[in-house]
N, C-alpha and C positions, 0 to 999 in steps of 0.2 A: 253494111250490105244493102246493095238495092234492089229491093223486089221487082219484080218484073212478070206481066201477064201479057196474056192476048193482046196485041194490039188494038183497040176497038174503033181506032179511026177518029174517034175525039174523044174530048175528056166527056169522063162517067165518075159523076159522083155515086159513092156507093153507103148508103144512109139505114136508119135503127127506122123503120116504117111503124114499127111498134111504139117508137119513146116519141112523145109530145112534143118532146123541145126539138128532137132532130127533123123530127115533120117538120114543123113549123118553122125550122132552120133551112130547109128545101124548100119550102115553098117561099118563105124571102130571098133564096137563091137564085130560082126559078124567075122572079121579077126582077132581078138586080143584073140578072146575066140574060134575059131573056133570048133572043133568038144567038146566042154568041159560040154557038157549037157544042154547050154542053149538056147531058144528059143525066139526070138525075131519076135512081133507081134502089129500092129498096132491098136490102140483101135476104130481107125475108119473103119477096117475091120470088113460085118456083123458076129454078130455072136460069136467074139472076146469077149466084155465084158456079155453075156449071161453065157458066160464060166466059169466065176469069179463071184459070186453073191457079194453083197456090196461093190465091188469097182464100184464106179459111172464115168459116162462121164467126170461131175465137177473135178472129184478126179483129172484124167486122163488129162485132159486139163492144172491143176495148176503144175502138176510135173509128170516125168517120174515113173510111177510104175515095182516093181522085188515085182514078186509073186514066191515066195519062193517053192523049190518042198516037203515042209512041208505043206503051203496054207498064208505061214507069207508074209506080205506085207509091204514093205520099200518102200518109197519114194526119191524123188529130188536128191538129192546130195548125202546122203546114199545109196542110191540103186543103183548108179552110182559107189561107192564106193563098196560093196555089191557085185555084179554084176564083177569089173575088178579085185577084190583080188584075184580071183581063176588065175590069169597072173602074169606071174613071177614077170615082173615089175607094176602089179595090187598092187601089197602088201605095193610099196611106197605110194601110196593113204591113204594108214590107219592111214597117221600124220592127217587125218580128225577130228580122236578123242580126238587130243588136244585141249585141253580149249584156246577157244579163234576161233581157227582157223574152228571148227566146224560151232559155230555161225556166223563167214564172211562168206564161203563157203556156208550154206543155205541161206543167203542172196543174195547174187551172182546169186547163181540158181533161188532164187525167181525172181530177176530182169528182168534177162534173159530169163523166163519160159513165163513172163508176156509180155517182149516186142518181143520174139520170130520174129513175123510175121512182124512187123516193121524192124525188123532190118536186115530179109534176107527174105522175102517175104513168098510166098504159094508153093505149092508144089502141089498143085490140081485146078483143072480149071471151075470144076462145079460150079453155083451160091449157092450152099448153103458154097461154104470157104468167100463169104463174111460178115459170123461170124464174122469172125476172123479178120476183120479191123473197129470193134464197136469203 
């Protein structure tokens, strides 16, 4: 099944504002793709998934979302991939699609998506980020 939102005219990375490593996974995004059309946006900014109808918080919290400027939605480690192709050296990324290596790779990012906040903490100081150590 392909998810499918809003059109927004270009791709929109949609990222955990709250997890450290996914900042800081935007903001090396942000200089690797710099003026190349894409928008990078925290799904815990208000307002942010109102934007998008059918991508949900849940979606958002298990894996990084690239809302496509068609309205197509790729996730995790695809949309990672998705997302750095348009970089010169982006396009080494795309051995993603070899069998085999696809499946490790979503794994990987599951892992990592999952234990995110354990393994480099919060990024926000309000008491509602203590979700995020359930």
């Amino acid at each position: 099944m392909v998810l499918k939102t809003t059109p927004p005219g270009n791709d929109v990375i949609l990222y955990d504002g709250h997890c450290r490593i996914c900042s800081g996974a935007a903001r090396e995004f942000q200089r690797m793709l710099g003026g190349r059309g894409t928008q990078l946006r925290s799904f815990r900014d208000e307002g942010v998934l109102e934007a998008f109808p059918g991508i949900s918080a849940e979606r958002c919290e298990n894996a990084m979302q690239l809302v496509q400027a068609d309205g197509r939605v790729l996730e995790g480690a695809e949309a990672i991939v998705r997302a750095l192709g348009r970089h010169p050296l982006g396009r080494l990324l795309y051995v993603y699609y070899v069998p085999g290596l696809r499946q490790l790779s979503d794994v990987l990012y599951r892992v990592l998506a999952r234990y995110r906040f354990k393994i480099a903490g919060r990024a926000c100081s309000d008491a509602g980020c203590a979700v995020h150590f359930k």
